[in-house]
N, CA, C and O atoms as a Tinker XYZ file with bonds, in Angstrom:
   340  protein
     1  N      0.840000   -1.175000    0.000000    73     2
     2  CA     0.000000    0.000000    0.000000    64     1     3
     3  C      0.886000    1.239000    0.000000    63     2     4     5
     4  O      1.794000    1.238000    0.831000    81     3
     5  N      0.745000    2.481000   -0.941000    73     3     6
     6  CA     1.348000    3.375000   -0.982000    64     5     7
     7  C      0.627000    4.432000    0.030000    63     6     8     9
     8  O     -0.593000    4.333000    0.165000    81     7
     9  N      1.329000    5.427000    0.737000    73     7    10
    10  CA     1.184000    5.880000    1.708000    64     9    11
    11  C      1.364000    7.317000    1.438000    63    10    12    13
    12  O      2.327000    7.800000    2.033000    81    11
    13  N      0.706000    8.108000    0.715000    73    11    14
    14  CA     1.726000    9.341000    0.116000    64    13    15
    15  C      1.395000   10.319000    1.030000    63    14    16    17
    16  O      0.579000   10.207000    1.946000    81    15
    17  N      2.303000   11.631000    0.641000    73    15    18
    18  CA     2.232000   12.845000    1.448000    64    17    19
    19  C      0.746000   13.845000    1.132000    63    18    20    21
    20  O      0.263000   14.682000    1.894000    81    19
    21  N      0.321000   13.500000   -0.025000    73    19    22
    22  CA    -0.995000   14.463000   -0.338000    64    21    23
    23  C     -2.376000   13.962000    0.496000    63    22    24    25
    24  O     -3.384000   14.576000    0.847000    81    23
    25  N     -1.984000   12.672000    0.635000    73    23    26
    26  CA    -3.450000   12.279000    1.256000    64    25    27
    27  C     -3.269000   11.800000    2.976000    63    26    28    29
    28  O     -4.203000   11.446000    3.696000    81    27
    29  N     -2.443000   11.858000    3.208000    73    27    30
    30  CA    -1.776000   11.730000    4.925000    64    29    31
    31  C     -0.746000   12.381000    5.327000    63    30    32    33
    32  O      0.247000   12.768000    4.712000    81    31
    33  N     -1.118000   12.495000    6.634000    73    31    34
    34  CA    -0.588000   13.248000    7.630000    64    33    35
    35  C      1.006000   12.955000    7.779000    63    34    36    37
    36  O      1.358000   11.972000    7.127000    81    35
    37  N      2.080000   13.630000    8.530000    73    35    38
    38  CA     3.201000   12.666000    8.830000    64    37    39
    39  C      3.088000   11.490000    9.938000    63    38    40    41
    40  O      3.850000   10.524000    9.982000    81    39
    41  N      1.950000   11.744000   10.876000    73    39    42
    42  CA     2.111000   10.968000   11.944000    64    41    43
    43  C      1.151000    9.659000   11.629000    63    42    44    45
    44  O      0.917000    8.715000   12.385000    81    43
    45  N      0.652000    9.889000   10.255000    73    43    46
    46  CA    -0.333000    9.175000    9.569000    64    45    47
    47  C      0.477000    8.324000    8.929000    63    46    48    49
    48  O     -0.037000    7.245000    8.633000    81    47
    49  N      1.847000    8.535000    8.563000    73    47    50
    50  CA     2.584000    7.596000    7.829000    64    49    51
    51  C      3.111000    7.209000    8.432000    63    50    52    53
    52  O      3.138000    5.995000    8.228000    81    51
    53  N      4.086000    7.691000    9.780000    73    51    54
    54  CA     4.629000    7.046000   10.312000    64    53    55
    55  C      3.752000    5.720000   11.476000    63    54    56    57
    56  O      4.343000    4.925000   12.207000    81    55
    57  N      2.475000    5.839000   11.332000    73    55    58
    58  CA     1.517000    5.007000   12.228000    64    57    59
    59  C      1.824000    3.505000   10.679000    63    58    60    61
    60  O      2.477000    2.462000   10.628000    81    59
    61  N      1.133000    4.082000    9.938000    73    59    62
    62  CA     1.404000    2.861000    8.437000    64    61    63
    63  C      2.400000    2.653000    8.588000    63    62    64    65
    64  O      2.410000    1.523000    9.077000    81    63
    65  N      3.615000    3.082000    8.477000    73    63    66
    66  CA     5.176000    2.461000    8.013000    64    65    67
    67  C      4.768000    1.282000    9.384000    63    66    68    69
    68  O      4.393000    0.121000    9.220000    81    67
    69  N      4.945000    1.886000   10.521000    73    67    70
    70  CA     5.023000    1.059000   11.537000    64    69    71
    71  C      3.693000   -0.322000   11.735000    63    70    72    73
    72  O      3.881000   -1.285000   12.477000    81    71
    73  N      2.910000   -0.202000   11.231000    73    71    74
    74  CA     2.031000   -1.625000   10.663000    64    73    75
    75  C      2.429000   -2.234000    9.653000    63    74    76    77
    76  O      2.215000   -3.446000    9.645000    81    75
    77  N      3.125000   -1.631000    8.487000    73    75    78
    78  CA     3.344000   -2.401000    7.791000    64    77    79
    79  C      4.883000   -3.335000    8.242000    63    78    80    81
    80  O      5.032000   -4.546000    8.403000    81    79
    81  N      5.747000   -2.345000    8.336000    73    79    82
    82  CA     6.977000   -3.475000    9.334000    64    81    83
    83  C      6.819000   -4.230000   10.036000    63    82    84    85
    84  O      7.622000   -5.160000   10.108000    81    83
    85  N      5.540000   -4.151000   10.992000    73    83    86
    86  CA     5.734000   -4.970000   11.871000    64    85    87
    87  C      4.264000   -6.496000   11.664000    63    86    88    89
    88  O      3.914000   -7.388000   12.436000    81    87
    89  N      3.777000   -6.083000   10.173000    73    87    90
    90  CA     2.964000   -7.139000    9.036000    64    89    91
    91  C      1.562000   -6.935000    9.968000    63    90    92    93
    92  O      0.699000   -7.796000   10.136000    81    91
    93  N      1.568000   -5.875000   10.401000    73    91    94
    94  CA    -0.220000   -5.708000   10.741000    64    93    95
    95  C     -0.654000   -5.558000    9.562000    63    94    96    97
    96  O     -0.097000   -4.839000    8.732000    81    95
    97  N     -2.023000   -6.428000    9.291000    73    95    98
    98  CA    -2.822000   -6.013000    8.297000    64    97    99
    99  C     -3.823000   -4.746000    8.954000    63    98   100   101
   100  O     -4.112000   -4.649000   10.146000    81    99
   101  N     -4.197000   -3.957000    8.030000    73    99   102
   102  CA    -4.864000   -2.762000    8.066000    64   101   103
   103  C     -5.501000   -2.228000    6.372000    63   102   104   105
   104  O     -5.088000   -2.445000    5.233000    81   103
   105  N     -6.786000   -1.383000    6.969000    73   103   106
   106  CA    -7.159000   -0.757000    6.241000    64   105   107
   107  C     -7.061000    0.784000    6.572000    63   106   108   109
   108  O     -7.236000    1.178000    7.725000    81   107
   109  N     -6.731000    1.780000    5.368000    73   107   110
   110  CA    -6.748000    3.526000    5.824000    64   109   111
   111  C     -7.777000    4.174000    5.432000    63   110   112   113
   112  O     -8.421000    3.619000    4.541000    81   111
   113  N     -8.043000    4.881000    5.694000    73   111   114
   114  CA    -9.228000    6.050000    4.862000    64   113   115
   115  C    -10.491000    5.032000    4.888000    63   114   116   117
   116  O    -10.929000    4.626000    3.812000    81   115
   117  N    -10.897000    4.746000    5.730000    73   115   118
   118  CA   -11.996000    3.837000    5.503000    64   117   119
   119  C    -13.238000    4.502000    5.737000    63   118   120   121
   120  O    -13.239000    5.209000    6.744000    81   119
   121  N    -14.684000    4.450000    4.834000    73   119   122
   122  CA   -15.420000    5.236000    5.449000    64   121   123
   123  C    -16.514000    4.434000    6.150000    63   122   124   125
   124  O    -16.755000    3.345000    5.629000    81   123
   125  N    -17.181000    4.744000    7.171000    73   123   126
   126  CA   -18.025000    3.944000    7.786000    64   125   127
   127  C    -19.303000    5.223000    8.245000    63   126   128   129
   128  O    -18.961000    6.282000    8.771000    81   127
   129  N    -20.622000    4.921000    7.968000    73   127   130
   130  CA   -21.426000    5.766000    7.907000    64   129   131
   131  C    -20.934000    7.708000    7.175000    63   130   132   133
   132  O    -21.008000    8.820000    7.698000    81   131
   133  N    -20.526000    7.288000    5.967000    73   131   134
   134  CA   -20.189000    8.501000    5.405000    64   133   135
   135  C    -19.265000    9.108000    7.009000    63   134   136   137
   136  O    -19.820000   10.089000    7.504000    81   135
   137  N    -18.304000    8.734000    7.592000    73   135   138
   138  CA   -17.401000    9.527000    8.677000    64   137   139
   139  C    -16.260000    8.695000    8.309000    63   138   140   141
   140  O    -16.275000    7.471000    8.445000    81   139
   141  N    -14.938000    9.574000    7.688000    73   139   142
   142  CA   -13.818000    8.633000    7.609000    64   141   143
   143  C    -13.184000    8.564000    8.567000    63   142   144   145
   144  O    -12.991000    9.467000    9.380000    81   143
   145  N    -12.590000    6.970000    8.602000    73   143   146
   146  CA   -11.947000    6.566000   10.101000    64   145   147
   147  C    -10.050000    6.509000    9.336000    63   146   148   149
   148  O     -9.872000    6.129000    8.179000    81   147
   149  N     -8.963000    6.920000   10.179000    73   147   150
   150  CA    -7.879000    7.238000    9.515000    64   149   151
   151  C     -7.627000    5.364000    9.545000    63   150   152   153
   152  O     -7.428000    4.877000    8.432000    81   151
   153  N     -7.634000    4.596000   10.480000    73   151   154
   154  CA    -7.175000    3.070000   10.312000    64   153   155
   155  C     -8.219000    2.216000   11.060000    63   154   156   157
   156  O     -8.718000    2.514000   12.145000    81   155
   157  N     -8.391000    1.491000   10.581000    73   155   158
   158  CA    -8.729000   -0.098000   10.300000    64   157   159
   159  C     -7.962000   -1.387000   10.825000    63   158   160   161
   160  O     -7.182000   -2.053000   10.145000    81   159
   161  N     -8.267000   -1.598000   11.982000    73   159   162
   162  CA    -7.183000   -2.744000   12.480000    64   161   163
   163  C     -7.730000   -3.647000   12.878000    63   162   164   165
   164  O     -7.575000   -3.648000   14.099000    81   163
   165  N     -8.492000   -4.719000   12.476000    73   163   166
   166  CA    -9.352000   -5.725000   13.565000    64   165   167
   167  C    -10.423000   -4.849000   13.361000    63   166   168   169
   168  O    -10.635000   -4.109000   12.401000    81   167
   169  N    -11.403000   -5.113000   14.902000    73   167   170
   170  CA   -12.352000   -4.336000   15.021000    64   169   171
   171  C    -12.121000   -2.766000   15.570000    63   170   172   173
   172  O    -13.031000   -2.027000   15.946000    81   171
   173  N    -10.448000   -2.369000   15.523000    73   171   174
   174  CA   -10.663000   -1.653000   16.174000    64   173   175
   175  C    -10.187000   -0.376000   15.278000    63   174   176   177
   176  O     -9.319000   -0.562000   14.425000    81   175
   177  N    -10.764000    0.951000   15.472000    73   175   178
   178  CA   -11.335000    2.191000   14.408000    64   177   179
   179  C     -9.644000    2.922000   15.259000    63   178   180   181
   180  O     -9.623000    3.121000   16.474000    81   179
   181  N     -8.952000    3.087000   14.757000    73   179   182
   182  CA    -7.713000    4.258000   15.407000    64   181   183
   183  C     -7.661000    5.613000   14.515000    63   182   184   185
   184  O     -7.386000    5.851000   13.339000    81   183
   185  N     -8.013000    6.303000   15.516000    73   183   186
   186  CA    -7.655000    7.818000   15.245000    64   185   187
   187  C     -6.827000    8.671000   15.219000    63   186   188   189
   188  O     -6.793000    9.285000   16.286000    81   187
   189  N     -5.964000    9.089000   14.326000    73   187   190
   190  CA    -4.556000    9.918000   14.815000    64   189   191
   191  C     -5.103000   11.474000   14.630000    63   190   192   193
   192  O     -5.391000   11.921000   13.520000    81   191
   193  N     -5.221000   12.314000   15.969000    73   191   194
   194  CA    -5.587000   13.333000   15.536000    64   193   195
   195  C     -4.515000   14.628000   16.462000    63   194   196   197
   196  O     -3.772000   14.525000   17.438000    81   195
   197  N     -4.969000   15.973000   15.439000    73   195   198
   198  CA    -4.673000   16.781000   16.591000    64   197   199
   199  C     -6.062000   18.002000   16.996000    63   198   200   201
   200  O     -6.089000   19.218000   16.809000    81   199
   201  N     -6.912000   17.252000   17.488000    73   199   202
   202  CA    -8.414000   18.289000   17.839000    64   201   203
   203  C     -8.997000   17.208000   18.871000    63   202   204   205
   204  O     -8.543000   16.085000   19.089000    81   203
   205  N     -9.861000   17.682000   19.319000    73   203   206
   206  CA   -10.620000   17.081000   20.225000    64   205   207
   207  C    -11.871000   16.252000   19.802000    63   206   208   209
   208  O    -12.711000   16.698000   19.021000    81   207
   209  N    -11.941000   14.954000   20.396000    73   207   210
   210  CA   -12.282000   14.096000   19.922000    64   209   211
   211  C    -13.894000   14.351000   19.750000    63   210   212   213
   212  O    -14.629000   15.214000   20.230000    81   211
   213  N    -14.118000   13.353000   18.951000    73   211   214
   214  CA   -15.723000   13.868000   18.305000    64   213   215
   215  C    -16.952000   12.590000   18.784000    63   214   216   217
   216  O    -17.333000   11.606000   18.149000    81   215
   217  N    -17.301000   13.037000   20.000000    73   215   218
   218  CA   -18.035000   11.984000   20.866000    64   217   219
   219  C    -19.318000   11.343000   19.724000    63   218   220   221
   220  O    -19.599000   10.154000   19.567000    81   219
   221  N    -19.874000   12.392000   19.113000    73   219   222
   222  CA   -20.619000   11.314000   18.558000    64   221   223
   223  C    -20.098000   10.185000   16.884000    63   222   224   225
   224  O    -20.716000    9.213000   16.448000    81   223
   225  N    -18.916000   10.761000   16.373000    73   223   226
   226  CA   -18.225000    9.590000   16.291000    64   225   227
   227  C    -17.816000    8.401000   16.903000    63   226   228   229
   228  O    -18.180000    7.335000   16.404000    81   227
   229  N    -17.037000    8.416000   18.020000    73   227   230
   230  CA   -17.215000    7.396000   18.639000    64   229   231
   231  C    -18.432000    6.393000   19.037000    63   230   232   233
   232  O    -18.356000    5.166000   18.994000    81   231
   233  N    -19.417000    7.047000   19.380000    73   231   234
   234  CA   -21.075000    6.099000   19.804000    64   233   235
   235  C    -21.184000    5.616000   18.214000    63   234   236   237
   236  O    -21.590000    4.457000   18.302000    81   235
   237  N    -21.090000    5.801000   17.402000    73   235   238
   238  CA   -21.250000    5.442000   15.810000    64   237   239
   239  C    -20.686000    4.309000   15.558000    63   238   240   241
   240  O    -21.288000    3.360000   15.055000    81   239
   241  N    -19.285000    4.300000   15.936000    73   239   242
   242  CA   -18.058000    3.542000   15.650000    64   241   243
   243  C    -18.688000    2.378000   16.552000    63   242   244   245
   244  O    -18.812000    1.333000   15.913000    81   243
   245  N    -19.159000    2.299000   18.017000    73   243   246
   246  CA   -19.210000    1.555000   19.002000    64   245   247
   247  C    -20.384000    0.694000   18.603000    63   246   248   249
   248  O    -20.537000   -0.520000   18.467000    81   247
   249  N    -21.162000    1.756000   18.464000    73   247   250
   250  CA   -22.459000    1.040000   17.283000    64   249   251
   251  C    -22.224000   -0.116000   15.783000    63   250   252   253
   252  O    -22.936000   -0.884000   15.135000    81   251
   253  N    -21.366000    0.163000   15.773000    73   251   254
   254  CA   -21.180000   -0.228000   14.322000    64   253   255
   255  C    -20.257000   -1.592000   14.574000    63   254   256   257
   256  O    -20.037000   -2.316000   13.603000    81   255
   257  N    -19.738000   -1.928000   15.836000    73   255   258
   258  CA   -18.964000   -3.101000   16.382000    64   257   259
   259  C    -17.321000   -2.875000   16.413000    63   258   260   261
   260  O    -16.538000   -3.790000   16.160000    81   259
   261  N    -16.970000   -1.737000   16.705000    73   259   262
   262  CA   -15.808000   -1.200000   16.401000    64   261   263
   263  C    -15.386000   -0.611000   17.831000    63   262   264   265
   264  O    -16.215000    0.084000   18.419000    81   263
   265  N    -13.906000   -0.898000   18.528000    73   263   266
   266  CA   -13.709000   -0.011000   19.591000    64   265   267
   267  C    -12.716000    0.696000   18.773000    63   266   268   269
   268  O    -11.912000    0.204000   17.982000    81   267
   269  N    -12.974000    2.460000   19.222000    73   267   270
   270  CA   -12.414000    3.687000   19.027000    64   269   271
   271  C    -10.908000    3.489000   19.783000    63   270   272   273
   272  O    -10.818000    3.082000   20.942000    81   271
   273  N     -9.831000    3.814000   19.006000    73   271   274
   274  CA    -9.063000    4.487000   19.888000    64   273   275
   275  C     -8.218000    5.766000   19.007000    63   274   276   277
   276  O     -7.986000    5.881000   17.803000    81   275
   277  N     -7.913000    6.567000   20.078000    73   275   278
   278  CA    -7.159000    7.935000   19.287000    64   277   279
   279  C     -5.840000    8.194000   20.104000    63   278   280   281
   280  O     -5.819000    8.253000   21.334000    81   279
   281  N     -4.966000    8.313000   19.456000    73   279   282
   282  CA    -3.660000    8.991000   19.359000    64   281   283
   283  C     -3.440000   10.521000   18.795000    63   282   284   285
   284  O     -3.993000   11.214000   17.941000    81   283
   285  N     -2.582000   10.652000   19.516000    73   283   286
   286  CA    -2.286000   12.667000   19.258000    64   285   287
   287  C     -1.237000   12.198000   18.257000    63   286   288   289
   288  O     -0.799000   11.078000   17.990000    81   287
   289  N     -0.898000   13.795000   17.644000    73   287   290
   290  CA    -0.121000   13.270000   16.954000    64   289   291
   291  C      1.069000   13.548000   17.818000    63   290   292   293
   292  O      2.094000   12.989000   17.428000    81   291
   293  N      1.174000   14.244000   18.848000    73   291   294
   294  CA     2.211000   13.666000   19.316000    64   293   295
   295  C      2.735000   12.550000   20.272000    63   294   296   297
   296  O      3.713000   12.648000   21.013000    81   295
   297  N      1.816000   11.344000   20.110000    73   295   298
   298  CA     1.699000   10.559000   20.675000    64   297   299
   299  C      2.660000    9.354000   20.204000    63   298   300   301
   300  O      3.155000    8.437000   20.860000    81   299
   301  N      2.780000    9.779000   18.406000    73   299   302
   302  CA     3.162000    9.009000   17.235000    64   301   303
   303  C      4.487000    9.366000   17.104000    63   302   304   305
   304  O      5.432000    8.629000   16.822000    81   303
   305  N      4.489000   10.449000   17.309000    73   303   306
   306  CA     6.003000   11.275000   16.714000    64   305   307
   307  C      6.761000   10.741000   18.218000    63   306   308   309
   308  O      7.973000   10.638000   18.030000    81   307
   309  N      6.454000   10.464000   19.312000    73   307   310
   310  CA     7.167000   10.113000   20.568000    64   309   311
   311  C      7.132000    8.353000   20.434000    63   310   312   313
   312  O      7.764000    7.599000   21.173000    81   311
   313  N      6.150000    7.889000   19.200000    73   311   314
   314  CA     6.188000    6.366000   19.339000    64   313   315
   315  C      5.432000    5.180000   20.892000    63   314   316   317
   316  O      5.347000    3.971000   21.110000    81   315
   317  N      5.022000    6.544000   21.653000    73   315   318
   318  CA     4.194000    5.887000   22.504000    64   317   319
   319  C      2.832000    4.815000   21.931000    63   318   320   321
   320  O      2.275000    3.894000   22.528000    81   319
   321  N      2.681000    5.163000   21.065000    73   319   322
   322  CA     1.463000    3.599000   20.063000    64   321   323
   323  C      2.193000    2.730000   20.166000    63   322   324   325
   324  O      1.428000    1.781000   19.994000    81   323
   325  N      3.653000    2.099000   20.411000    73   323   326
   326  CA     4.432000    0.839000   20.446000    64   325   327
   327  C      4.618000    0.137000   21.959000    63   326   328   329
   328  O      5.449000   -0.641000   22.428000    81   327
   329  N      3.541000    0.741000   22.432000    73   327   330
   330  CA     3.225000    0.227000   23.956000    64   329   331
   331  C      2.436000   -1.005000   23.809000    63   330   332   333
   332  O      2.649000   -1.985000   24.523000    81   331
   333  N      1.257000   -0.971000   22.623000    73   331   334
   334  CA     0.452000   -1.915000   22.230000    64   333   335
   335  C      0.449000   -2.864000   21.213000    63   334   336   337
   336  O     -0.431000   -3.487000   20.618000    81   335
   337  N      1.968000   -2.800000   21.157000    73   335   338
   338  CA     2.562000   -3.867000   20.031000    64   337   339
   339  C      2.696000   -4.976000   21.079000    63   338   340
   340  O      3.128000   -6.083000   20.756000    81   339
């Protein structure tokens, strides 16, 4: 999967580089009730953002059989997401 700079973030690629090295399958840009979710992992919807989270996204996502989780982006750039590897 190509990962480019026009359609993602940096902390958006560096979240992909780091699934794909380490052979997580994933989906990106996925849309689920017209709301795009940035990844696709299992059942679970991951958010890399830098704003405050959007509660009724989440009840959507939860609805839909999906647990939410979100990362800052400086959460990514510090590599703290490799806690849950």
């Amino acid at each position: 999967m190509k990962i480019n700079k026009r359609s993602f973030t940096k902390a958006e690629r560096k979240f992909a580089r780091f699934l794909q090295e380490n052979k997580i399958p994933f989906k990106t840009k996925v849309k689920i009730k017209n709301r795009e979710i940035d990844f696709i992992v299992g059942n679970y919807a991951i958010e890399i953002d830098c704003h405050e989270q959007d509660g009724s996204k989440n009840e959507m996502l939860v609805r839909e059989g999906f647990i939410p989780i979100h990362f800052s982006n400086k959460e990514i750039k510090n590599n703290e997401f490799n806690k849950f590897s």
